[in-house]
C-alpha positions, 0 to 999 in steps of 0.5 A: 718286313725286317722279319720277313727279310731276315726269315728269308736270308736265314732260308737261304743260308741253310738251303745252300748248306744242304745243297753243299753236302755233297761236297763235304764228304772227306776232309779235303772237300770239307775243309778246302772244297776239294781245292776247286773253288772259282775266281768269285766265290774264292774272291768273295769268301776271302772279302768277306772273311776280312771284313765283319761287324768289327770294321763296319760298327767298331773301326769305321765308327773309331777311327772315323771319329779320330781321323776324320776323312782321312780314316779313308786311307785305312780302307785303301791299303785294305784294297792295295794291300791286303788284296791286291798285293796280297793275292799277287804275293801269296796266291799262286806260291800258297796254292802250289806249295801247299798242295804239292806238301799236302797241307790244309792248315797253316801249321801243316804248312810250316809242319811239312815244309820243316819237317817239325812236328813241335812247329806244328803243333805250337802253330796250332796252340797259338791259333787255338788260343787267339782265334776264340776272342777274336771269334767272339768279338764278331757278335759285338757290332751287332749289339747295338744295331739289333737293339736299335731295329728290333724289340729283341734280347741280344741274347737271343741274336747271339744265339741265332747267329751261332746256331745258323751258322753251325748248321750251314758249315756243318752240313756244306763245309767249305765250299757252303760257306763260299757259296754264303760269303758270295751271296753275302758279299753282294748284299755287303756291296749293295748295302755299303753304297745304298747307306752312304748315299742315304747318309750323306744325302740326309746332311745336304749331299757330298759337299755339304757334308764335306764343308760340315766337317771341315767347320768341326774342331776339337781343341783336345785333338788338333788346334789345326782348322778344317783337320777333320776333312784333312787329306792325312788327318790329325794323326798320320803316324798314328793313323798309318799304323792302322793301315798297316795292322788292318791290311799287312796283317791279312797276309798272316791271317790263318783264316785268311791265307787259307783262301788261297789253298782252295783256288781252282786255277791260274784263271782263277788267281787271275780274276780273284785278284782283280774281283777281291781288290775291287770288293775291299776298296768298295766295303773297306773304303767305304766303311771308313768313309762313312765312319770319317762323317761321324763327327757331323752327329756329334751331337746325338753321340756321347763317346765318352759315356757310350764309346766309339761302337755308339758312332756308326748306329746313331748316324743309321738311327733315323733311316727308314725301315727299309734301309735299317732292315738292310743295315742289319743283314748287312752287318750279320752278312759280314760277321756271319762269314766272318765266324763261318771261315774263322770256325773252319780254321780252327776246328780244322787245325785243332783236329788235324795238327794237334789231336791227330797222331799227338792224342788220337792215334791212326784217325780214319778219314771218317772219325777226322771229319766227325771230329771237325764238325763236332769241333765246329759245334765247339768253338762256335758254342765257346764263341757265344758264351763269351760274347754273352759273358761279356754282353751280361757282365762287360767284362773289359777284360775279354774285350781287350783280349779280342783287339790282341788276337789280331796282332797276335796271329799276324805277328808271329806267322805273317814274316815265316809264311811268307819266307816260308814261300820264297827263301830257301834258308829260312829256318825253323829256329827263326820261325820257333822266333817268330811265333814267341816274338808276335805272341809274346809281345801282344800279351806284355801289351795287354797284360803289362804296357807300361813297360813297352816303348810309349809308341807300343802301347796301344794294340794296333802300334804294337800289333802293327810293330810286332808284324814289322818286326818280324819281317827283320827277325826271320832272315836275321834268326836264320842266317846264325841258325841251322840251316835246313836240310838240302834235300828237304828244301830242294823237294820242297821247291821243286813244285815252283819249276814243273812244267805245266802246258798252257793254251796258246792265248795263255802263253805263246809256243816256241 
């Protein structure tokens, strides 16, 4: 029955690339979906970008266990932030601004908005650099859960997952892999809240679960009774600077922000908002609060010898096949879009930002696109081989690195984006700045972190830190800086006054 499911879902992921071919005839249809996408399929392609195998196998299960059911607030600013907020903060300026300059990447958009080629091609190195790991780290939630349901090599998932994957994107671009995300998001709803209400029931239901917690102790992590089912927790500083790396940070997220570029229209800001919001506070919250019951299987677990990614399979382990059939296409839901939107990101601002006119002279639309799909082979193949590096040698190394990527790209292009949007006097040296600051500081925290302040020197403080940081850096850099061209800045935001007419159910006449 699980192959059956699993040969089904694959089916149909290839079937709706095929279908979409027709919409990746140029390179605005491949990487934007012609910017035609509706409210759903942009609301689900960016719930499901934002959450993969990382946060249902990694996080849920890590932070659960060290907060307890309070992990559930991390799930929450998801939804407040990095949705909600986001989509009224970014959504419409993003859509306007970036299609009145004509970009379809990120560094494009700090390339034109500056008149910067150098800021355009480093955007892109950086995205270059960071994305992979991160990209890579996708397979890994997986590992345990295949292990677990069927008598497979993970080798042979890893594999599946890229090939599948290539072949949908390939063939449909953009708008394939929003029709997938929709499909896959629904089937993340759905499994998020059928796994809940089976795991809760098999500890006697919500309040006997609840009580169970609260009669957990761990002398090692708080002396405080009942901490565990604690409305913050045993570590609320440490546990805010989750939420704010986890949800802040999607608002730097060139995968993510990317998004926002495709929207049809006002309409669609509108809904995606509201369907977005709801979509992150089901799967997010959820997940974190089925991670924060972790400790009720203390038992079956041993975090020490098998680490924090054991958590969430051990408490799946022993339901039915029908349930671990749906557990596991749920976590290669989630990570599968995830890789697909992470892919298109990068192939496409590798192409278009960094090879373009740089190394590859007078590119015709046809050879623009070849190369992305070809580059889309690329990364999706060096993503597999890392995650099978790791997978056959544990090489911590790259483990690490992939934890970075995140605070990485969130520090150094959440603070100029969003300036970027909104203050004219921003300047290209603050973003020059930016970009050194949030790399910079996320490699000395890998490589050297003695040498950071103590609060720093874990990857989700100093992730979270660097994000904050930069906020304060860019005005600051850009008031003792150059200022930009007049001429430049008001062409820029002269898109935001256009007068646009409206049916009168939108907005009332004189």
């Amino acid at each position: 029955m699980k192959i059956l499911i699993l040969v089904l879902y694959f089916a149909v992921l290839i079937g709706i690339g095929l279908y979409c071919r027709k919409h990746a005839t140029n390179v605005n249809g491949f990487v934007l979906g012609g910017r035609s996408v509706g409210p759903w399929l942009t609301a689900f392609a960016y719930g499901t970008s934002y959450f993969s195998a990382v946060v249902f196998v990694g996080y849920a299960g890590q932070f659960g266990w060290k907060y307890g059911i309070a992990a559930t607030w991390a799930g929450i600013g998801n939804a407040i932030i990095g949705s909600l907020l986001a989509w009224v903060v970014l959504g419409r300026r993003t859509r306007i601004m970036t299609q009145h300059l004509n970009s379809a990447t990120m560094p494009q958009f700090f390339g034109e908005r500056f008149a910067s080629k150098p800021l355009k091609i480093i955007a892109s190195v950086i995205i270059f650099i960071f994305l992979i790991p991160y990209t890579a780290s996708l397979y890994n939630g997986l590992s345990r859960l295949f292990g677990m349901a069927f008598d497979i090599d993970y080798s042979v998932c890893i594999v599946l997952m890229a090939v599948l994957t290539a072949i949908y994107v390939i063939a449909g671009g953009y708008m394939a892999t929003a029709i997938n995300d929709f499909i896959q998001g629904i089937i993340m709803l759905v499994g998020i809240v059928v796994i809940i209400a089976a795991i809760i029931n098999s500890k006697g239901g919500f309040m006997e679960a609840y009580k169970g917690l609260a009669q957990v102790s761990d002398t090692a992590v708080s002396n405080a009774p009942g901490v565990f089912a604690s409305f913050f927790g045993p570590d609320p500083l440490n546990l805010l600077f989750v939420v704010i790396l986890t949800s802040l940070g999607t608002w730097g997220l060139p995968q993510m922000v990317q998004k926002f570029y495709a929207i049809k229209d006002e309409g669609a800001i509108q809904k995606g908002t509201i369907i977005s919001t709801v979509f992150a506070l089901v799967v997010a919250g959820g997940c974190y609060f089925l991670g924060g019951f972790g400790r009720l299987f203390s038992g079956q677990v041993d975090v020490a010898k098998n680490g924090y990614d054991s958590i969430i399979p051990t408490m799946l382990q022993n339901l039915g096949p029908a349930l671990i059939a749906l557990v596991v296409i749920l976590v290669l839901s989630a990570s599968m879009s995830t890789l697909s939107s992470l892919v298109i990101a990068s192939s496409s601002t590798l192409t278009i930002d960094f090879l373009k006119d740089n190394f590859i002279k007078k590119m015709s639309e046809k050879k623009l696109l070849l190369m992305i799909r070809v580059l889309v082979v690329v990364f999706i193949a060096i993503s597999a081989v890392i995650a099978l590096v790791q997978y056959k040698s544990n090489i911590t190394f790259i483990a690490q690195l992939m934890g970075i990527s995140w605070g990485a790209l969130a520090g150094s292009f959440l603070a100029p984006f969003l300036y970027s949007l909104y203050w004219k006097k921003t300047t290209k040296a603050a973003c020059y700045v930016s970009f050194a600051f949030g790399s910079v500081i996320m490699i000395v925290d890998m490589v050297i972190p003695d040498i950071l302040p103590k609060i720093m020197r874990s990857p989700i403080n100093c992730g979270a830190i660097a994000m904050l940081l930069g906020l304060l850096i860019v005005p600051v850099v850009s008031l003792f800086t150059p200022k930009p061209e007049k001429a430049l800045v008001e062409n820029t935001f002269a898109c935001y006054d256009k007068t646009t007419l409206v049916a009168q159910k939108t907005a009332l006449g004189k």
